[in-house]
Residue, then its C-alpha position, 0 to 999 in steps of 0.5 A: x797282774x799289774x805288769x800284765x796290765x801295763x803291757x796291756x796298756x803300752x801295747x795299745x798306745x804303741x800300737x797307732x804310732x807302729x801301724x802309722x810307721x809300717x804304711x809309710x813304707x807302702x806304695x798305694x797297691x801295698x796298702x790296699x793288699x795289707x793295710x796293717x802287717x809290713x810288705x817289701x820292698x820298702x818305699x822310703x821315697x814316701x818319706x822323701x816326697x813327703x818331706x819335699x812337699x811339708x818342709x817349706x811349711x814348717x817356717x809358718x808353722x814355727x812362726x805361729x807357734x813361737x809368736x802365739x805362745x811367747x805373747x801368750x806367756x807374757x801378758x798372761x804372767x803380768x796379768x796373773x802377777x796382778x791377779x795374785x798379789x794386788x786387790x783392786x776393785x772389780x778384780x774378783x769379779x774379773x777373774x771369775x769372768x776369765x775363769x768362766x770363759x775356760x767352760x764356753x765350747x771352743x766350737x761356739x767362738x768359731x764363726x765370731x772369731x772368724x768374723x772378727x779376724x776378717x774385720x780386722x785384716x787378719x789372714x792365714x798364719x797372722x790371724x792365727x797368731x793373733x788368735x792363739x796369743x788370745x785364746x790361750x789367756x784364760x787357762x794360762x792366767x788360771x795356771x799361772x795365778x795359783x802358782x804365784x800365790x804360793x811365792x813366798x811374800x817375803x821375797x818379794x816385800x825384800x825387793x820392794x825395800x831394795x826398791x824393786x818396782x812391779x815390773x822388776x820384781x815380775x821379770x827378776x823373781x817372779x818369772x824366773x821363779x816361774x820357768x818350770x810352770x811356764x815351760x809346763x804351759x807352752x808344752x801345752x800349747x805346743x800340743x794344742x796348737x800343733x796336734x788339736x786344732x785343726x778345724x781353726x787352721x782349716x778354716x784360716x788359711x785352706x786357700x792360701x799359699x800359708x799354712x799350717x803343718x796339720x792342714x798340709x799333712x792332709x793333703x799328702x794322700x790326694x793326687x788327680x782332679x778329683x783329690x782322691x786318696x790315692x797314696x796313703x803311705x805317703x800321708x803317713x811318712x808326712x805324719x811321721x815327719x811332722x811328728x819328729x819336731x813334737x818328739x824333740x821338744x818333749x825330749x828336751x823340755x821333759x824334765x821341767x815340765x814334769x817339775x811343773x805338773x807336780x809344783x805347788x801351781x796345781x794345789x787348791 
């Protein structure tokens, strides 16, 4: 009963990924005939046309990710080193704050943060990357803070009689302590930006020569003046090739974020 069901459940995960594999070796009289079994001949020039038009894309989109997720993981890390083991005045009530701002719908923060990059200058992929290195900071800091409480205080009270300064022991114990957690982070991130956000990068960078993987895999299929969607086996090796990268990075990024999703950052 128990393998049944998880056959059940594997077949079902697997079932979106094969059905997008199958159509991206179909011409557009292909798809229309069978849109779910494989039909021959198959059409591997989707992937290279695919690739052909996505590929100079994935240098923004690189740069965003790195950019918005490294400057998010920094001052997040300095902020939650503070928050775990200084009290000052206020920060309870600052912390909350942070906290409470994870509960605002992302949806409601769309049309103010638009505004605001647009006051400020920032356009397509440079505001996206500002945006992310900011929008990240609440979860990050709520992640990181918790796993920083359980670092024993020895350690650190030892660096301090060395002579350790904040930022030293911050740098030299605690983020290297901290790899697994933070790998564990920027997996998440990855994700988000890559895969869950679309409407954002949409909206910053729809009419600019920048853009974002998600945002252009979209326009795969559209062909003609009117932008129909005319060649949907395209799209879809669009959508394989893009996800190659996610792939990679979870292969090689697997084990640590495991160790980070069952470390003692997730504990009360």
């Amino acid at each position: 009963m128990k393998h049944g069901t998880l056959i059940i459940i594997i077949i079902l995960s697997l079932f979106p990924l094969g059905l997008m594999i199958i159509n991206s070796f179909k011409d557009p009289s292909q798809y229309l005939v069978n849109p779910i079994g494989l039909m021959f001949p198959l059409h591997f020039e989707n992937y290279i046309s695919s690739f052909t038009y996505i590929g100079p894309y994935f240098f923004w989109t690189f740069l965003v990710i790195f950019v918005g997720i490294s400057m998010n993981l920094l001052t997040s890390s300095i902020a939650a080193y503070a928050f775990s083991r200084y009290r000052f005045r206020g920060s309870g009530i600052i912390y909350t704050m942070i906290i409470g701002l994870m509960f605002i719908p992302a949806v409601l923060v769309l049309f103010p943060l638009y505004l605001w990059n647009v006051r400020l200058g920032l356009k397509d992929v440079y505001g996206l990357m500002v945006s992310y290195w900011i929008l990240g900071h609440c979860f990050s800091i709520f992640l990181l803070t918790n796993f920083f409480r359980n670092i024993p205080e020895e350690l650190l009270e030892a660096a301090r009689i060395d002579g350790a300064g904040h930022l030293t022991i911050w740098w030299k114990i605690v983020v290297p302590l901290s790899i697994p957690i933070l790998t564990t982070l920027a997996i998440m991130m990855l994700l988000w930006i890559y895969t869950n956000d679309y409407v954002w990068q949409y909206i910053m960078s729809s009419n600019t020569s920048r853009k974002m993987i998600p945002v252009v895999v979209r326009g795969l299929s559209q062909s003609g003046s009117g932008g129909a969607d005319l060649n949907k086996g395209r799209e879809m090796a669009g959508y394989v090739i893009a996800s190659v990268p996610m792939l990679v990075a979870f292969l090689l990024a697997s084990k640590t974020f495991i160790r980070g999703m069952t470390s003692g950052s997730i504990k009360g």
